[in-house]
ZAMARGU-4260 file (C-alpha; in steps of 0.2 Angstrom, whole numbers, plus 5000, padded with zeros to 4 digits):
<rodrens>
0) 4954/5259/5337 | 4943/5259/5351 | 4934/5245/5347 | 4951/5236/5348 | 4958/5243/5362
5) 4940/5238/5372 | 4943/5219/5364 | 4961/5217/5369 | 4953/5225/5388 | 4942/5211/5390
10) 4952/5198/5383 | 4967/5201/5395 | 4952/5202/5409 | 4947/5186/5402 | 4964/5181/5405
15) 4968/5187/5422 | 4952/5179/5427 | 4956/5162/5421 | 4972/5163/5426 | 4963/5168/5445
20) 4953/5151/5444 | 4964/5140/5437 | 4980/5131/5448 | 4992/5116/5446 | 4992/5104/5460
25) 5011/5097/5462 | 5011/5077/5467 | 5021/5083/5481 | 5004/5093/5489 | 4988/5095/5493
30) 4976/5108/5490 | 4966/5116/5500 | 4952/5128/5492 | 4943/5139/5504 | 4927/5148/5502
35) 4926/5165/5511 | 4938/5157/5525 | 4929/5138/5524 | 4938/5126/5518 | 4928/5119/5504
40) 4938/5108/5495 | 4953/5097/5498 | 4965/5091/5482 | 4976/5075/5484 | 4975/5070/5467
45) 4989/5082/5456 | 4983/5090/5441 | 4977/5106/5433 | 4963/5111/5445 | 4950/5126/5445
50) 4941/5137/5459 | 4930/5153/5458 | 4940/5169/5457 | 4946/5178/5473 | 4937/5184/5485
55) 4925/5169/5481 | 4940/5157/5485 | 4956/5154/5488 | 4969/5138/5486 | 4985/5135/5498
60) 4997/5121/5497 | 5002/5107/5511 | 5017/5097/5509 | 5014/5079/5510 | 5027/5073/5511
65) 5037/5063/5525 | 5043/5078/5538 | 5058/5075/5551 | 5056/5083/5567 | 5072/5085/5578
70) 5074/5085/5598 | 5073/5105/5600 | 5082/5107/5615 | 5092/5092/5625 | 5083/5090/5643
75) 5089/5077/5656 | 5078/5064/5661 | 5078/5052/5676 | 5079/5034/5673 | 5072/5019/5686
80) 5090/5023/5695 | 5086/5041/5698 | 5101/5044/5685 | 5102/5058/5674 | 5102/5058/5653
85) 5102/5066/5639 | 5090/5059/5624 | 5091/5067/5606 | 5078/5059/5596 | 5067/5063/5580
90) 5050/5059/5573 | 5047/5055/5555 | 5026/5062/5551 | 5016/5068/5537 | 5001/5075/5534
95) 4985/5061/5537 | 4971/5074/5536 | 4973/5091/5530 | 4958/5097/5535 | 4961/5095/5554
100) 4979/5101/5553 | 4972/5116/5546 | 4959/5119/5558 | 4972/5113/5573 | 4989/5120/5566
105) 4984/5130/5553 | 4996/5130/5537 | 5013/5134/5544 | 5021/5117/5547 | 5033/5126/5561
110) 5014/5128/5570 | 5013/5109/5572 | 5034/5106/5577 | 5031/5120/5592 | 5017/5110/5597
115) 5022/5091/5593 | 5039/5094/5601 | 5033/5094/5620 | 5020/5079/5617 | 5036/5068/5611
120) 5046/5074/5626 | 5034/5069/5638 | 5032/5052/5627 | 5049/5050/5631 | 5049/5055/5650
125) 5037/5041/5652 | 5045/5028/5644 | 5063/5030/5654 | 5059/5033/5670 | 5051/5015/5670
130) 5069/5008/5664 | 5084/5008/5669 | 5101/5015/5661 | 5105/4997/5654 | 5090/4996/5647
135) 5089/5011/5637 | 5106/5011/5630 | 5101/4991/5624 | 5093/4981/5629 | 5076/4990/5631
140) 5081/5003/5617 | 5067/4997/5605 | 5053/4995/5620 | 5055/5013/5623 | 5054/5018/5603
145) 5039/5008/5601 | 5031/5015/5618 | 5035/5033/5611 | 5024/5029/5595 | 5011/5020/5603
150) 5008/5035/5613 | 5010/5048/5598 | 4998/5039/5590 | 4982/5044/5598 | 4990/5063/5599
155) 4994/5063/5579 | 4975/5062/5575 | 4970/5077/5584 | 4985/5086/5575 | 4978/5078/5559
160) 4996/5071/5557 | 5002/5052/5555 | 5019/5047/5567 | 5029/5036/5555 | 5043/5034/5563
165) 5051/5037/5583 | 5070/5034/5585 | 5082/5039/5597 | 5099/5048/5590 | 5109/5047/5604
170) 5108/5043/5623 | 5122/5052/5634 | 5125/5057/5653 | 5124/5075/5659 | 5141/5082/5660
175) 5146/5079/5676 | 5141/5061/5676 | 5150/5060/5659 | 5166/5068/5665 | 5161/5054/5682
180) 5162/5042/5671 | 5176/5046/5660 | 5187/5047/5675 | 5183/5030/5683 | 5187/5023/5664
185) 5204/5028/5664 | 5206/5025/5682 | 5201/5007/5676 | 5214/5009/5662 | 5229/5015/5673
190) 5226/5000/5686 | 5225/4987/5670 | 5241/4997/5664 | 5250/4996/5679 | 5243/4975/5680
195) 5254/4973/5663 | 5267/4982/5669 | 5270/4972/5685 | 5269/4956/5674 | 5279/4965/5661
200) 5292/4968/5674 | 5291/4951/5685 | 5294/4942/5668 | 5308/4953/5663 | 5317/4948/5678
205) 5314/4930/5676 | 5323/4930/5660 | 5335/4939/5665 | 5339/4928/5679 | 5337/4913/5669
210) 5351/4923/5657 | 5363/4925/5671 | 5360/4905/5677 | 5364/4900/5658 | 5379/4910/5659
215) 5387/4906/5674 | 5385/4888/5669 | 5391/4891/5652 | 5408/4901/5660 | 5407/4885/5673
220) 5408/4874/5661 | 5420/4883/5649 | 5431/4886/5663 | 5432/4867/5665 | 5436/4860/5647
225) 5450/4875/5649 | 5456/4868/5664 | 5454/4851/5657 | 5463/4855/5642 | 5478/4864/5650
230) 5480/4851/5662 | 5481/4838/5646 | 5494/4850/5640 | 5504/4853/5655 | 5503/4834/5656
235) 5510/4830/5636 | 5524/4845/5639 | 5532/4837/5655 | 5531/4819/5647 | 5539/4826/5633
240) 5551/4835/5646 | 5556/4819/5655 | 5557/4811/5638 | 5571/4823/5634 | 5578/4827/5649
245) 5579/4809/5653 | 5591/4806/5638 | 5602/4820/5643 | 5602/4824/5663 | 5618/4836/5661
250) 5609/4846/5647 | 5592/4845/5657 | 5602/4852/5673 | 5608/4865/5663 | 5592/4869/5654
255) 5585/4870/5674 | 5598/4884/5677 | 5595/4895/5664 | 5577/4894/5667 | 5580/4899/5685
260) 5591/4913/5680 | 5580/4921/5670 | 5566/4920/5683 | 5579/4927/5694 | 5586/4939/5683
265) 5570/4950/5676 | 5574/4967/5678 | 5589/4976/5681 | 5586/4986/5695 | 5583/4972/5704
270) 5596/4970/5720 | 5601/4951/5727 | 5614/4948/5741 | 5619/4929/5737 | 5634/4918/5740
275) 5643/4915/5724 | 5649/4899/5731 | 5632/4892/5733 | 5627/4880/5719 | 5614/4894/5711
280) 5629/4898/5701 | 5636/4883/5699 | 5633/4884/5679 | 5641/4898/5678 | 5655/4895/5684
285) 5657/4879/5674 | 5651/4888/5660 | 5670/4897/5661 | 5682/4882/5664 | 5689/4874/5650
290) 5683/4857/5650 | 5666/4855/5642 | 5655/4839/5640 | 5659/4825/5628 | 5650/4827/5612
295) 5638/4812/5610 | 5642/4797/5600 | 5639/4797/5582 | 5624/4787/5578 | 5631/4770/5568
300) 5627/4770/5551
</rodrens>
């Protein structure tokens, strides 16, 4: 039983020390063995990989790949124009050399960002206060990308780092020159507004004066054709008038009275001092007396 408890002993040593000197390197990583603190080897190539036991040596891990590094904190920089902005930007990088960043930064990636993030600001302060605000927000908006790079390049390799990327997220005004500006904007828009309104209104009242023109001339010229066509009428009743009056005058004076009397004779209230002799009445007085006109002839058959 000894005997077998002393094989199963140094077969699980066996095992812990294998399992001490063997490691998988992911296709994401690198390797990095040391020797007593020196770096001895560097692994690119993923795989089962193997090393002497600890202390002898030890393996840490580097991601490689492609990191993103974000604008910390938003500081304003002055342009050509002495104007104030606000730049967020980011840098894609990876690792280049592992051994350098190592020795430079050590194996916490957050090392490198602390360090990098001040290098890219200045980069950036550079680049601007040679343009203007125009520039940067367009037309120069590359220039300045490329000028960042350009400069991180040199500064990547002593960080054993490669800069794949520089780009600007967003270019702003501090806040008083934003709320500056937003205030001119709708001071723009209320004049613009108040532009339409007046022409809104000017042509409002040239239609509406062109409305009233139409219809004065439309009442004008309705009023006429009325005219026009009561005076046709007015004209047809009396030649029809004359034409019967004209075959009876006794009737056609008669007729005349009665008219008369009932223009006289509307209301009953109404109070007329008048001789009765006067030939007003004349038709009512021979409206009473016997005689009466000769019926007309018969007409011959």
């Amino acid at each position: 039983m000894n005997r077998i408890g002393m094989w199963l002993s140094a077969g699980l040593a066996v095992l812990l020390l294998a399992s001490s000197m063997l490691f998988v390197v992911d296709q994401r990583q690198v390797g990095v063995v040391y020797a007593l603190g020196e770096i001895k080897e560097v692994i690119t190539e993923p795989g089962l990989k193997w090393k002497m036991p600890p202390p002898l040596q030890n393996v840490v891990f580097l991601d490689k790949r492609i990191q993103t590094l974000d604008s910390p904190e938003t500081r304003p920089i002055f342009t050509a124009e002495k104007k104030s902005l606000i730049i967020d930007w980011l840098v894609k990088w990876r690792i280049a050399e592992p051994r350098q960043f190592i020795r430079n930064n050590g194996v916490d990636l957050r090392n490198l960002e602390n360090r990098l993030s001040p290098v890219v600001q200045a980069a950036f302060n550079e680049e601007i206060t040679k343009r203007t605000v125009s520039g940067v927000l367009a037309a120069d908006r590359d220039k300045v990308m490329n000028g960042v790079r350009e400069r991180l390049a040199d500064e990547a390799k002593s960080f054993g780092i490669e800069i794949i990327d520089v780009r600007i997220k967003r270019v702003d005004f501090v806040a008083d020159i934003t709320d500056a500006v937003y205030r001119r904007m709708e001071s723009e828009r209320k004049q613009v507004a108040n532009e339409l309104r007046s022409q809104g209104s000017a042509e409002g009242e040239k239609i509406r004066a062109d409305a009233d023109r139409q219809r004065e001339v439309i009442v004008a010229e309705a009023y006429r054709d009325a005219q026009k066509i009561k005076g046709e009428g007015d004209a047809k009743a009396s030649a029809l008038y004359a034409d019967s009056f004209g075959r009876d005058p006794q009737f056609a004076q008669f007729y005349r009275s009665l008219e008369a009397y009932r223009s006289t004779f509307r209301s009953r209230s109404d109070v007329m001092v008048m001789d009765p002799s006067s030939d007003f009445f004349k038709a009512m007085r021979s409206s009473g007396s016997s005689t009466a006109p000769a019926p007309a002839p018969a007409p011959a058959r």
